[in-house]
Every structure is written in structure tokens, then in C-alpha cells.
C-alpha positions in Angstrom: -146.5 -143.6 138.8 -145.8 -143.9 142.5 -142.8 -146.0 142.0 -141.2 -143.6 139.5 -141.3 -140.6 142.2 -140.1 -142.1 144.4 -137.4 -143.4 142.6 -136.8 -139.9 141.1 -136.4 -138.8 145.2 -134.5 -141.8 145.9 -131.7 -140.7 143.5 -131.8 -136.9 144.2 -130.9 -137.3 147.9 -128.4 -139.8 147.0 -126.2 -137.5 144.4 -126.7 -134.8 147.0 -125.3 -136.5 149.7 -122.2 -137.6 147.3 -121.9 -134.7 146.1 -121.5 -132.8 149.7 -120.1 -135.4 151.4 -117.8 -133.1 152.8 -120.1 -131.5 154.9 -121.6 -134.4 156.4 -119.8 -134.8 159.6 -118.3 -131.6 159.5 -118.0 -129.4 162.9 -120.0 -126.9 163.4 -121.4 -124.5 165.9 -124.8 -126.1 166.1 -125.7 -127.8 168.9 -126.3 -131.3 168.5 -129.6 -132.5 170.9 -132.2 -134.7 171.3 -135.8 -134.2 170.0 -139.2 -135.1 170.2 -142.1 -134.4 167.6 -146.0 -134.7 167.9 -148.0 -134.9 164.9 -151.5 -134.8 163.2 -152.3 -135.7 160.0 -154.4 -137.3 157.3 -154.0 -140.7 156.0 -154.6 -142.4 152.1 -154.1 -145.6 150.8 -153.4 -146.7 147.6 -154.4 -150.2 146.6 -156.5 -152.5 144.4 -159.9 -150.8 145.9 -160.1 -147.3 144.7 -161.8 -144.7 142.6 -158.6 -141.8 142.6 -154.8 -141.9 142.6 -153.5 -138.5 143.8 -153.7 -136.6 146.8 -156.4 -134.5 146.2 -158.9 -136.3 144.1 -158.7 -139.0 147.3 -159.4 -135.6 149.5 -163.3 -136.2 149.0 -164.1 -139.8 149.9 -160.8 -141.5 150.5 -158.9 -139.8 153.4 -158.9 -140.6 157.0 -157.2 -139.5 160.0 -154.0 -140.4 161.8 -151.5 -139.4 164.8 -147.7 -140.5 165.8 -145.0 -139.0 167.2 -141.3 -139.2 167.1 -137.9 -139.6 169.4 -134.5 -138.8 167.3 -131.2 -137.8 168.3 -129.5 -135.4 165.6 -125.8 -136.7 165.1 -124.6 -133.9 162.6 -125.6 -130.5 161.4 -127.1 -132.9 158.3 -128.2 -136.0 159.5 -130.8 -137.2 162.3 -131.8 -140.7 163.6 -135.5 -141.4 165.4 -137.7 -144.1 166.4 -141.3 -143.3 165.2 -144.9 -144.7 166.1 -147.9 -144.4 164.0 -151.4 -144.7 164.2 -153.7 -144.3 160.9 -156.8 -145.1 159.6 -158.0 -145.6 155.7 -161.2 -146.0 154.0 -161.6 -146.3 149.8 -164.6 -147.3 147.2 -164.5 -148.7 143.9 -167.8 -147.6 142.5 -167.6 -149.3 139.0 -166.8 -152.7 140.8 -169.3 -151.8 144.1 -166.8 -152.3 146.5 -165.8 -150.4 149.9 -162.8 -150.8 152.3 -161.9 -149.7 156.0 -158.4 -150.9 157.4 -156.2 -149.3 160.3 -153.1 -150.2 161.2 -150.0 -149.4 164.0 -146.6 -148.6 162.2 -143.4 -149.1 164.4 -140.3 -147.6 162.6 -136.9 -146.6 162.7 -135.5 -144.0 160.3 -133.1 -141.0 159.5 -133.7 -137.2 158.0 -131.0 -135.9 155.6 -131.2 -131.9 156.3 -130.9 -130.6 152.8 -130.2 -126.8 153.4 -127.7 -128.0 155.5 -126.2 -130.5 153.0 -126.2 -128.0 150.3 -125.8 -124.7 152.2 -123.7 -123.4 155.0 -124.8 -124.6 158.2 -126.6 -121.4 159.8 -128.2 -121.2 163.4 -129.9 -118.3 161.7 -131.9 -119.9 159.7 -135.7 -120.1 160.0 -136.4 -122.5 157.1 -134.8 -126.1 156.5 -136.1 -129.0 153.9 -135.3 -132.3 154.9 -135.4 -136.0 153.1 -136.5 -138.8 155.5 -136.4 -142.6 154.7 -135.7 -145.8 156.9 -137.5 -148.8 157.1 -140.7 -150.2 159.6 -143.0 -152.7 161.0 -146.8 -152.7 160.5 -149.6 -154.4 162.5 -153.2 -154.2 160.4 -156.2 -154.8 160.2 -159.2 -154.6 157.4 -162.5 -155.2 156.2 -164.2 -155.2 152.5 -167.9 -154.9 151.9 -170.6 -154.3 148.9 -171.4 -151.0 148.9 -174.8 -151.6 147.7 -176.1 -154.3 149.8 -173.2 -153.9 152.9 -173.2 -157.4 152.3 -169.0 -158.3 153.6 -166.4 -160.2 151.4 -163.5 -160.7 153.3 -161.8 -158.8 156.8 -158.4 -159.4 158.1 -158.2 -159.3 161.5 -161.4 -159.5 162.7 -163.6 -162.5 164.5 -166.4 -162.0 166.1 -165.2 -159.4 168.4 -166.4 -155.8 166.3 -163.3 -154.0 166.8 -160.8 -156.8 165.7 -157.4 -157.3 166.8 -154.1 -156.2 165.0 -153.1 -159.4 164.0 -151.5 -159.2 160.4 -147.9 -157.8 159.6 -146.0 -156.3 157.0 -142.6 -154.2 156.4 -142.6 -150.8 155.4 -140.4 -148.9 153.2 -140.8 -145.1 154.0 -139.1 -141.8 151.8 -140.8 -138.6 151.7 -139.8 -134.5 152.3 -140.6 -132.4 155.2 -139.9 -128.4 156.3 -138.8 -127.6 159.3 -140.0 -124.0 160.8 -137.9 -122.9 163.2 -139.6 -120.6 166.3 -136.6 -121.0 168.2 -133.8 -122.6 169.4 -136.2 -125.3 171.1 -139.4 -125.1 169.4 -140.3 -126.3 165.5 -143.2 -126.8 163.4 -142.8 -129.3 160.9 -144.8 -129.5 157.8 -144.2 -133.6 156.4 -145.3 -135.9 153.7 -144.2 -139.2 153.5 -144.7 -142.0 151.2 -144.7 -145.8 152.6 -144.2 -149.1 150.6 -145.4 -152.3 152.0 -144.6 -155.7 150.5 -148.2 -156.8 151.1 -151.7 -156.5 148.8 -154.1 -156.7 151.3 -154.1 -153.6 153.5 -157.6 -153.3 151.8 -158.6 -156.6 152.6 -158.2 -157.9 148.7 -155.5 -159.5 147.1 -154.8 -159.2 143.4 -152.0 -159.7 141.3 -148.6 -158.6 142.0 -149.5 -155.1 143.0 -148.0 -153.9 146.5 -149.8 -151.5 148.7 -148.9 -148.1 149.5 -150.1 -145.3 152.0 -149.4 -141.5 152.2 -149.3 -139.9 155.8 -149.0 -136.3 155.4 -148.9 -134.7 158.3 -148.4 -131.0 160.9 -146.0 -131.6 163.8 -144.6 -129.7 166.8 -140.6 -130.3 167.9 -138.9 -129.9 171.1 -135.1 -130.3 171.5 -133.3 -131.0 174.8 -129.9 -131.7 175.7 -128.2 -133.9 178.3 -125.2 -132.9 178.3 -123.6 -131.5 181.2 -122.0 -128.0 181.8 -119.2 -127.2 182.3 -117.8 -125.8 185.5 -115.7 -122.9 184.4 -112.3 -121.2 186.0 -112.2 -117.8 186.9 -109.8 -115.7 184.1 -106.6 -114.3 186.2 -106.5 -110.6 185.9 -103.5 -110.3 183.6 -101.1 -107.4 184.1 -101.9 -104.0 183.0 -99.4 -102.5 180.0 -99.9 -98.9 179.9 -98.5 -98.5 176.4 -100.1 -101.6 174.9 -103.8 -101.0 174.8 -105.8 -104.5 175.0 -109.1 -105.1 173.4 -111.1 -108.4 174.2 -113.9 -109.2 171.4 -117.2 -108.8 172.7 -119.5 -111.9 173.2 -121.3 -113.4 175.1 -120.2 -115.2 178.0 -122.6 -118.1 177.8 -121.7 -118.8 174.1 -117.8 -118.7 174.7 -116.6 -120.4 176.8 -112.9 -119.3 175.7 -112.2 -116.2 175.8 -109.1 -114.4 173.8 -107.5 -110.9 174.2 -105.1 -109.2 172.0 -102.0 -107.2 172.9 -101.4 -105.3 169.7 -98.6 -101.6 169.2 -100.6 -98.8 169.9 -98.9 -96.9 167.3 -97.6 -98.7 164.2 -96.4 -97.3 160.5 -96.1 -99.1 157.4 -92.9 -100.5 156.4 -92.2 -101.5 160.5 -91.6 -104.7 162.6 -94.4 -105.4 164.2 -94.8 -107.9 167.5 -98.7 -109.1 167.3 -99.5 -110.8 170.9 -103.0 -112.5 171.8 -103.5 -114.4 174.8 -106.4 -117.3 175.1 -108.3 -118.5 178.5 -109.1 -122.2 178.2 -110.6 -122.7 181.7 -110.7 -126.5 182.1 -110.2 -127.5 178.7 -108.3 -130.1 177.2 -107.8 -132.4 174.0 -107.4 -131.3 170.5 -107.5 -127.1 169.7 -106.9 -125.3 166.7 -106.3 -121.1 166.4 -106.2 -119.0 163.2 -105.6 -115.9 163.0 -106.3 -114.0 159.8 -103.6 -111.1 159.7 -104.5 -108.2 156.8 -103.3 -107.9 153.4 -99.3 -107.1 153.7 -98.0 -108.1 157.2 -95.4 -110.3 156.0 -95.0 -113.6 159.3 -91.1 -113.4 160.3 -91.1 -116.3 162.7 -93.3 -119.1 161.7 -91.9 -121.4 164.7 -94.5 -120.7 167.4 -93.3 -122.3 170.9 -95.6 -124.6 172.1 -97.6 -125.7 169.0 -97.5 -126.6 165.3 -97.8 -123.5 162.9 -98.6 -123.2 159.2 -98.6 -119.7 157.5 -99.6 -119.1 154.4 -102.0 -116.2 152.2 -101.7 -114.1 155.6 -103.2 -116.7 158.0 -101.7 -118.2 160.4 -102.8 -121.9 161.7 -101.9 -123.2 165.1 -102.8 -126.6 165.9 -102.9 -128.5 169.8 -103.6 -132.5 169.6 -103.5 -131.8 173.7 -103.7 -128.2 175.0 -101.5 -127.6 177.5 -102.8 -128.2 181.4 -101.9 -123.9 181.9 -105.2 -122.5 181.5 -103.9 -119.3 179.5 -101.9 -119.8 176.0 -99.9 -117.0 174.8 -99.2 -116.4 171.3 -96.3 -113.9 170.0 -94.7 -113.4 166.6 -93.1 -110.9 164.5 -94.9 -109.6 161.3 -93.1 -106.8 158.8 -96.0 -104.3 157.5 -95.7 -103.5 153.9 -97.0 -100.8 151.8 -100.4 -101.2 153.7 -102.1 -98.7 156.2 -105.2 -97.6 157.7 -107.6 -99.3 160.6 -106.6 -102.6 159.8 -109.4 -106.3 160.8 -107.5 -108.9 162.4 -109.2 -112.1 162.8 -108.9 -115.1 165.1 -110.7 -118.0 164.8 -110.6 -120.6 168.0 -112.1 -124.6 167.7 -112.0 -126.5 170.6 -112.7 -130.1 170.4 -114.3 -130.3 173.2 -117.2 -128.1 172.7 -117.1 -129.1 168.5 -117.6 -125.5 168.6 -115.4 -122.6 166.7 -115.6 -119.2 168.4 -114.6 -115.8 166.6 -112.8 -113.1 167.7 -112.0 -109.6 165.9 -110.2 -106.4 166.7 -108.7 -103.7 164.8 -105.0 -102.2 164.5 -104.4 -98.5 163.1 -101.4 -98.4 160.7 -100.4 -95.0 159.8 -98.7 -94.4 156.8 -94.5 -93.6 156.1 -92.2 -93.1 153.6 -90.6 -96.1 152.1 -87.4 -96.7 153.8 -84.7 -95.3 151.5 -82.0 -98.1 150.7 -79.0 -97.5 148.3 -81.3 -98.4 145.3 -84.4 -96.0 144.5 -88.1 -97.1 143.9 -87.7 -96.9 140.4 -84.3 -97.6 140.2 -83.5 -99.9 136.7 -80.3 -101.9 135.5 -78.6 -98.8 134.2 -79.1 -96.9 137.4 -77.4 -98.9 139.5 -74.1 -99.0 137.9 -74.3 -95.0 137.9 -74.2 -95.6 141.7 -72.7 -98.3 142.5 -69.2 -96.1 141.4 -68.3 -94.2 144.9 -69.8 -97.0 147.7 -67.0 -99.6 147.2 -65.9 -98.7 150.7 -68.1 -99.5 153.0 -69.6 -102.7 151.6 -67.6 -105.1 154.1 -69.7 -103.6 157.1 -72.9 -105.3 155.9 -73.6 -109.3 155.2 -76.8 -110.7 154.1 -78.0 -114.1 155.1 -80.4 -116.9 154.7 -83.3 -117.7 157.3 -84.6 -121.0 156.9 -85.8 -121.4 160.9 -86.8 -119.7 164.2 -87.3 -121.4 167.7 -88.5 -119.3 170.9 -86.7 -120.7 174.0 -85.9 -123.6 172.4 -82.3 -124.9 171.0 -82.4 -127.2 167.6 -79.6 -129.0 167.1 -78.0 -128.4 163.6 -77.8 -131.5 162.5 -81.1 -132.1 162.6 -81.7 -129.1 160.6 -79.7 -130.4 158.2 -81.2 -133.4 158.4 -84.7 -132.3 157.9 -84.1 -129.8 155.3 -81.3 -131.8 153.9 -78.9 -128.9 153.7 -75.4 -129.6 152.5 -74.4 -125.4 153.7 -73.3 -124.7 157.1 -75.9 -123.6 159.6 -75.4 -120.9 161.7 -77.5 -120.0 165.0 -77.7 -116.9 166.5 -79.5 -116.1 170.0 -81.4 -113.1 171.0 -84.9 -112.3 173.0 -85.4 -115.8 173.6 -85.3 -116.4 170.3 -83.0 -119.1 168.4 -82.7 -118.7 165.0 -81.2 -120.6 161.9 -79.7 -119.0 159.0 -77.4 -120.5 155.6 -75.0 -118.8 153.6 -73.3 -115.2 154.0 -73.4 -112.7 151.1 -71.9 -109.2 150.7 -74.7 -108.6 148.0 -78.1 -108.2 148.3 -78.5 -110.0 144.4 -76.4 -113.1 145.7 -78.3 -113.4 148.5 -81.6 -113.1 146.8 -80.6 -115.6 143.7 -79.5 -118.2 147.0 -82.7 -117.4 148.6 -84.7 -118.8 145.9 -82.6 -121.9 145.7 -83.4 -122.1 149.5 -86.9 -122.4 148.8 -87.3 -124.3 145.9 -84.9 -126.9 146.0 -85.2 -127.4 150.0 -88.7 -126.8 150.2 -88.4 -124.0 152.3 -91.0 -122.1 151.2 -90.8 -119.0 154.0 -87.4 -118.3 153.9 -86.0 -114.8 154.0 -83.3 -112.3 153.5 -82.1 -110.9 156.9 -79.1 -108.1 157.1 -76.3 -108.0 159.8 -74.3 -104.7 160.4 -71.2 -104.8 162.2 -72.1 -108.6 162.6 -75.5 -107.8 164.5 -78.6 -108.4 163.0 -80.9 -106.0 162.1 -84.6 -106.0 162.6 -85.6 -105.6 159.0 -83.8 -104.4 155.6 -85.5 -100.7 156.4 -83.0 -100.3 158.7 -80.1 -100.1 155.8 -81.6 -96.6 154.8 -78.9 -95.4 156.7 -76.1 -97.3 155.5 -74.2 -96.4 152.5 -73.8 -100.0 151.0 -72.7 -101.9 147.9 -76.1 -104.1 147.4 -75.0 -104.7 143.8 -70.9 -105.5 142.8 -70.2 -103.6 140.0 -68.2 -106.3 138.4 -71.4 -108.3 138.5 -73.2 -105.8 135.7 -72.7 -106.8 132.1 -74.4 -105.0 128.9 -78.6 -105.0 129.8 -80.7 -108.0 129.4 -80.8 -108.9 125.4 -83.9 -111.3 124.3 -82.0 -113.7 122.3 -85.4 -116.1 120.9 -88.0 -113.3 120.0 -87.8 -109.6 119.7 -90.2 -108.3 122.3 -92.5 -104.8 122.9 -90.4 -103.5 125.2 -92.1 -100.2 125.1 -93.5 -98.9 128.3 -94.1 -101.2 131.8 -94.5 -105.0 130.6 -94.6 -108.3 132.8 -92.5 -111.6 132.4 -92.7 -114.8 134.4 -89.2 -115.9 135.3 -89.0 -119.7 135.4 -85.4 -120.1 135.4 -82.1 -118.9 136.3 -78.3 -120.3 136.1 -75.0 -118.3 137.4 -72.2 -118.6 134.8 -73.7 -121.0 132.8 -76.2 -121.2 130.3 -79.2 -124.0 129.8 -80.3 -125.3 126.1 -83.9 -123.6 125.8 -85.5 -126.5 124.0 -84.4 -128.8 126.8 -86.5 -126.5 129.0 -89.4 -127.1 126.5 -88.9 -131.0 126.9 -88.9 -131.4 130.8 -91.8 -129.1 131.4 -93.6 -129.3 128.2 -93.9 -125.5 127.6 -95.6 -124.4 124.4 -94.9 -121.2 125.5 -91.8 -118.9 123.5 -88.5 -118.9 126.1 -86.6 -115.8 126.0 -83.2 -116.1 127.5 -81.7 -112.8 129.2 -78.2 -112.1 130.2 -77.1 -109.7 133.0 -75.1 -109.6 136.5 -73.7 -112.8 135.5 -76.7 -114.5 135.5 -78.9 -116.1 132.3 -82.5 -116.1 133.2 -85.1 -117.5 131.1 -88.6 -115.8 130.8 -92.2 -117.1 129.5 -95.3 -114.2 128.7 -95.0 -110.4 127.7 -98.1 -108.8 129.1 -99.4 -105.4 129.9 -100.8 -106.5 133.2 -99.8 -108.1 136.3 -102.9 -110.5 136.4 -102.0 -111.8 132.8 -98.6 -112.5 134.2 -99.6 -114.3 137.1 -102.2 -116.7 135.4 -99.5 -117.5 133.1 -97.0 -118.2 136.8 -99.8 -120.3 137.8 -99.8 -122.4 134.9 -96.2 -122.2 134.4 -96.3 -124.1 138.2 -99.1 -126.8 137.7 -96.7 -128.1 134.6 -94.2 -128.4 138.0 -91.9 -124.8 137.7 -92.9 -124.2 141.6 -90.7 -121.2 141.7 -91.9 -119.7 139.2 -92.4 -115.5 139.8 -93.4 -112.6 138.1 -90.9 -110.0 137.1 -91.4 -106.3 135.7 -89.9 -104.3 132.7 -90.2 -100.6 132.4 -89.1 -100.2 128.5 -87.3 -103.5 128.2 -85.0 -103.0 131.5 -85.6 -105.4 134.3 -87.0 -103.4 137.5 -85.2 -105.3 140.8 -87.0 -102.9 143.1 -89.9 -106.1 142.8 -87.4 -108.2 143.8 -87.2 -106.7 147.4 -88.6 -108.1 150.6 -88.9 -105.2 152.1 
């Protein structure tokens, strides 16, 4: 029965561990110390002489006493390595066969705890409560005696002569798995409720040998646990008053000194409107940091990153957070970070979140603050918010004269103080297009093509991105040949956006007829310029059981999967659509069968 438990325990913390081995020797902001433990408890043995075989049936007349204590080191959040000592007494009867025992014995052993909450939770330095799995293996010295329990006449002893007490002299290896909680009091101070389970590979703990039985003993037990650390502290640099900006207030996130030994402040518009571009500034204090750092800043739901290049380190943007990584932070003790974001439809008091881990410390520290974005009009370019196919060849009849004034380009790249050469640009990217550079703030940045449309450059943009990889690229617009800060600023110019020899008759379904009635949603999975594609060849290459409906308009034949009544529908179907390898695939809205390009726009 004993075997089978354990065997049962044995397996269970194995598939854990498996199963989270992720989290094993992950970072975290628990401190990682030495302890020591101090424990009581009682001690039972089973073996050949015995009346019970459970815990509490052995409570009566076959428990003892024992004591040990402990010295571990925790290496990880989940796992724990100590050096243990035992000492524990047993005594047992077997009253059909009128026999007694009494053995003691001194148990050296080495071992590891597998903290379970940990392993299958988040690690929390809030938590009170933590179950742990302990094995490892171990040494035992013994000794026993076996008597009559009639006459006290004895039949055997191991260990003893003449001398009473008897010496330690026998030895056997222990096998040792059990379960334990942890109580934590505080940071330094635990109680520790444990039961563990020890196999020998001897018979004679009891002082009688039979068959091929193996002797086992229980030690459950009450401990107390102190953790200390040696490492040393840091000496820590004074943070430089940084200069005061009247008109760019600066909140620092509250915490406490002790526990951050970084601090970061942000430098954020004091007044800012939806639909603007937006400079977000932080600054960190390192003190006397080095190594490897990473930052991320979690930016709210609709502030769109214009320069993903940050000078100084690598960035990654994505889902609204920004990643910065260091593999050596710079010897300057303060790091300033500065990028350009274009607010969308969003607005209110806005969380911004930055999260800093420093190597160092194998610590991540957080840091929040809060930007008030007040909302505005939509910025009113030539085409309206609800403007359709039809609409814009009503307008597009009296602009034809003042399209020349305004170009729309490509950005594929941005570099602050720093010149790229082109050629490695086109290297890297492998462009075939010219590259162009323009320089401005202390700002480099690299743009491809030049369109007098905003459709050309949006169908170009998309080839930008999925067939060079570029995943952030963007429209930009230059008036005059200077660049403007963000397409809101065309809501003053009077410009083509659309040719009017680009229109043709609206979009026709030419594979199914569609409900077209009200606002429907399409995923767009292809698109050729004066040319069409053979829709079962689409079928083939992506294996799409999905009906392809062709549309033709504005020189253009796209090719659509889905019909749905809601954007989430839609965008399932986009997500399959790109596991089968369609990358670009988007979703596109109809308002009573006519494509709306207002969804189209980046700004």
C-alpha cells in the first residue's frame, strides 16, 4: 500500500513539473536566500514487527519521538536544495506473534522541495500559504533490539554489546518523498507543517529479517524557518536633479525606495486631444547598474508607435507595447526614452504602464502614470466618415487642380541621430524601389515610393508589409515637399486622394450573390492591379474551403472570403484565413454592398 502512494506522489510532481516547466527558472521578484529549519516531530516504523499499518492506528502504542533540522539554499521561486539531519526513535509489538522492538537511528541527507503553488500558480510574495513536494536521497546509522514481550526474554539487537546504550554501528540508504506547508509569518519567519515517507533498502531496522520486505519510517513533523541573505548591497548614486519644464508636468511612480533601486519618471503633454501626435518621454536612473535590461511600456488602447527605431537599444512594438532590450546598459546612469505615438479615436485619463527588469537584481519593477486625452473632432480630410464608392466620384469632379501639391509615401524606417546607409536598407529589407532619406529633429527617416493618391499609396503599403516583412510601415503625407506630422493635417487641403479615372462601375460579386443589405464584413485576402487571378488557383495554394468572391473597382480585383454581420465573426475568419499562411489578410466593411474605404485610413 505504501509503495503505491508513493508511487501515485512520485508521478504527480513529476507531470507537474513538465507540465510548468516554464516557470521553473523563471525571474521573479522573490528574493532568493538561504534558510534554516528546526523541527519536532513523531516518528513510526513500518516493518515485519507490527500490530497497525496507518498513521493513526500506530498513534497508541507504536509512535516515538524525533528531532532534526535543516540548511537549504532556495535557487528559484520553485525549487530549494538542503542538507538535513535526523534523529528518531521507534518502538512496535506484534501481539499474535509476542514480540516487541525498540531501534533509533541518525539519518544524514541531502534533498530538494518542489514549491507547488509556485509551480502551478503565479509566484506571489503575498502569499501566506505554499505546499511543497520534497524527495532526495540519505544515509542512515541504526541501531535495534527485539524481545518477548511476555517473558522480556531478547532475540536478537543490532548494535549493541555489552555496553546498554549500544553504538550506531549499522547502515542503510534512504529514499525520502513526502508533502509539506509552508506558513508564512513574514518575510523571514515560517512554520512548516511536514510529512515525509522514507524507504530503506534494509529489513532489519526492527532487529528481524524476513523475506524480501524493505523497511520504511514516517517522520511527520512541526518546524520553524529563518531566511537570511548574504548578498551584499548595493552602494547607490545620487539621482541628478533633472531640469524643470514648466509646461511638461512630470510624475515619478510612487515606491519605495528600498524596493527600487531604479527609479523612472515620465515626461508626458500636459494637454493632448484625440486624433494628435503625441511625443511620450520617460527617463530611467540606473545608479551603478550594468549588464542585461529590458523596459516595456504598455501604451493604451489606440496610440498608434510612429518611430519604432529607438536610439540606443533594440525595440519591438507590437498590441500597444513597446519592448526595449539592453544586453549591456549603457555606463550614463540616466536612459532617456522618446518616441512619437498618433492617438486615435480614444480619450479620457488614460494608464500607461512601464515595466523595468534588471539583470542584476533578477528583479522587474513597475511603474504607472496617467495621461488625460480630451476628446476632438475627427480631422476632416477630402473624404467623409461615411463616405462610400459612389461618393467619392461625386467629389472627386472640381479638385483636379490642386492634387500635384500633395505626395504620399512609404515609411519602412526611422533612426534618431543616426545615418543608415541605403544600401543596407536595401539590403536588409531587400528592397528593389529607391529609398529616400529625409532629416529633421534629429531624426533620419526612410521612406519607398511616391504617390499622388492616397489608394496607390495604401495598395503599395500593403505590399510593403507583406512581401518585405515590414510589418509597421506607414503612409506619411508631404505638402509642398515637406512632410507633415500626420494625415490630420490634410483637413485643410483641398486634395485629389482618389483619381477619378481610377473608378469603374461598383464592386460586382462575380462567384455568389451576397446579402448586401445593411453593414456586412468581408476578409480581403487578395488584391491584383490590372490583372485578374484564377479563383480556384487561390483555393489550391492556400487550401481555402471557404466561397471567393472576386470584386472589381478602381482598377483593382480583390478577392474576399466571409459575409458576416459582425466584426468579431470577420476577424476569426482573418485569423484563420492567416494560420493557412494569407499574413495580410484584413477585414473590410460594406454598408449595403458598397465597400467603406474610410476603414482603410490610418489616421
Amino acid at each position: 500500500m505504501l509503495s503505491d502512494i508513493s508511487k501515485t506522489i512520485i508521478a504527480l510532481v513529476i507531470t507537474l513539473i513538465l507540465l510548468n516547466s516554464k516557470n521553473i527558472t523563471a525571474q521573479s521578484g522573490m528574493d532568493y536566500k538561504w534558510y534554516a529549519n528546526a523541527n519536532l516531530g513523531i516518528s513510526q516504523l513500518y516493518s515485519d514487527i507490527q500490530d497497525n499499518n496507518n498513521h493513526i492506528t500506530k498513534l497508541k502504542s507504536e509512535t516515538s519521538f524525533g528531532y532534526g533540522a535543516r540548511l537549504g539554499r532556495y535557487i528559484s521561486p520553485v525549487f530549494a536544495v538542503h542538507f538535513q539531519g535526523l534523529h528518531a526513535n521507534f518502538k512496535g509489538q506484534k501481539s499474535e506473534s509476542d514480540l516487541k522492538f525498540e531501534s533509533s537511528l541518525i539519518e544524514t541527507q541531502l534533498g530538494t522541495t518542489v514549491n507547488l503553488s509556485n509551480l502551478i500558480f503565479k509566484t506571489s510574495k503575498k502569499r501566506k500559504f505554499f505546499v511543497y513536494a520534497t524527495t532526495g536521497i540519505g544515509l542512515i546509522f541504526y541501531k535495534s533490539k527485539e524481545w518477548n514481550e511476555s517473558t522480556g526474554k531478547q532475540i536478537s539487537q543490532l548494535g549493541y554489546t555489552s555496553k546498554e546504550n549500544g553504538e550506531y554501528n549499522n547502515t542503510a540508504f534512504i529514499f525520502p518523498i513526502g508533502l509539506g506547508l509552508d506558513f508564512k509569518v513574514n518575510d523571514r519567519w515560517f512554520i512548516n507543517l511536514e510529512s515525509v515517507l522514507r524507504f530503506t533498502n534494509v529489513d532489519k531496522i526492527d532487529a528481524k529479517e524476513s523475506g524480501n520486505h524493505r523497511d520504511a519510517y514516517y517522520y511527520t513533523s512541526v518546524g520553524v524557518s529563518y531566511n537570511f541573505d548574504f548578498k551584499r548591497k548595493k552602494k547607490r548614486k545620487i539621482m541628478p536633479q533633472l531640469p524643470v519644464i514648466a509646461e511638461t508636468p512630470e510624475p515619478v511612480a510612487k515606491v519605495p525606495e528600498e524596493e527600487y533601486p531604479v527609479s523612472l519618471t515620465y515626461h508626458l503633454p500636459e494637454k493632448a486631444k484625440t486624433f494628435d501626435t503625441l511625443t511620450v518621454r520617460s527617463t530611467i536612473n540606473i545608479s551603478s547598474f550594468t549588464g542585461r535590461a529590458e523596459l516595456t511600456q504598455i501604451l493604451p488602447v489606440g496610440f498608434e508607435l510612429l518611430d519604432t527605431i529607438i536610439g540606443g537599444t533594440r525595440a519591438d512594438y507590437r498590441n500597444y507595447t513597446l519592448n526595449m532590450f539592453w544586453n549591456r546598459l549603457p555606463e550614463d546612469s540616466i536612459i532617456e526614452i522618446s518616441y512619437k505615438v498618433q492617438v486615435d479615436k480614444i480619450y479620457g485619463l488614460l494608464p500607461i504602464v512601464s515595466l523595468f527588469y534588471l539583470e542584476e537584481t533578477g528583479k522587474e519593477y513597475k511603474y504607472t502614470t496617467n495621461i488625460t486625452v480630451e476628446k476632438a473632432s475627427p480631422p476632416q480630410i477630402k473624404i467623409a466618415a461615411s463616405a462610400t464608392e459612389d461618393e467619392i466620384t461625386k467629389n472627386n469632379t472640381a479638385t483636379e487642380g490642386t492634387s500635384q501639391n500633395v505626395q504620399f509615401k512609404i515609411q519602412i524606417r526611422a533612426e534618431n541621430k543616426t545615418r543608415i546607409p541605403l544600401q543596407r536598407l536595401a539590403n536588409k529589407y531587400h528592397i528593389r524601389e529607391q529609398i529616400t532619406e529625409d532629416h529633421y529633429d534629429e531624426w533620419y527617416r526612410y521612406s519607398v515610393g511616391s504617390f499622388n493618391t492616397y489608394l496607390d499609396a495604401m495598395e503599395y503599403r500593403d505590399k510593403v508589409r507583406n512581401e518585405y516583412n515590414i510589418r509597421d510601415a506607414f503612409i506619411v503625407a508631404y505638402q509642398n515637399g515637406t512632410r507633415l506630422d500626420s494625415l490630420s493635417e490634410l483637413k485643410n487641403v483641398v486634395t485629389v486622394i482618389y483619381k477619378e479615372d481610377d473608378l469603374t462601375e461598383p464592386a460586382k460579386a462575380t462567384e455568389q450573390e451576397l446579402d448586401n443589405s445593411g453593414r456586412k464584413y468581408r476578409v480581403q485576402i487578395y488584391g491584383v492591379k490590372n490583372d485578374r487571378v484564377d479563383v480556384s488557383a487561390l483555393k489550391r495554394a492556400y487550401n481555402i474551403d471557404e466561397v471567393i468572391t472576386e470584386e472589381k473597382s478602381y482598377q483593382w480585383a480583390r478577392y474576399t472570403v466571409g459575409n458576416f454581420n459582425t466584426f468579431e465573426e470577420a476577424n476569426r475568419l482573418r485569423k484563420k484565413m492567416a494560420a493557412k499562411g494569407i499574413k495580410g489578410a484584413f477585414v473590410v466593411t460594406y454598408s449595403d454592398g458598397k465597400r467603406i474605404l474610410i476603414d482603410e485610413l490610418d489616421y
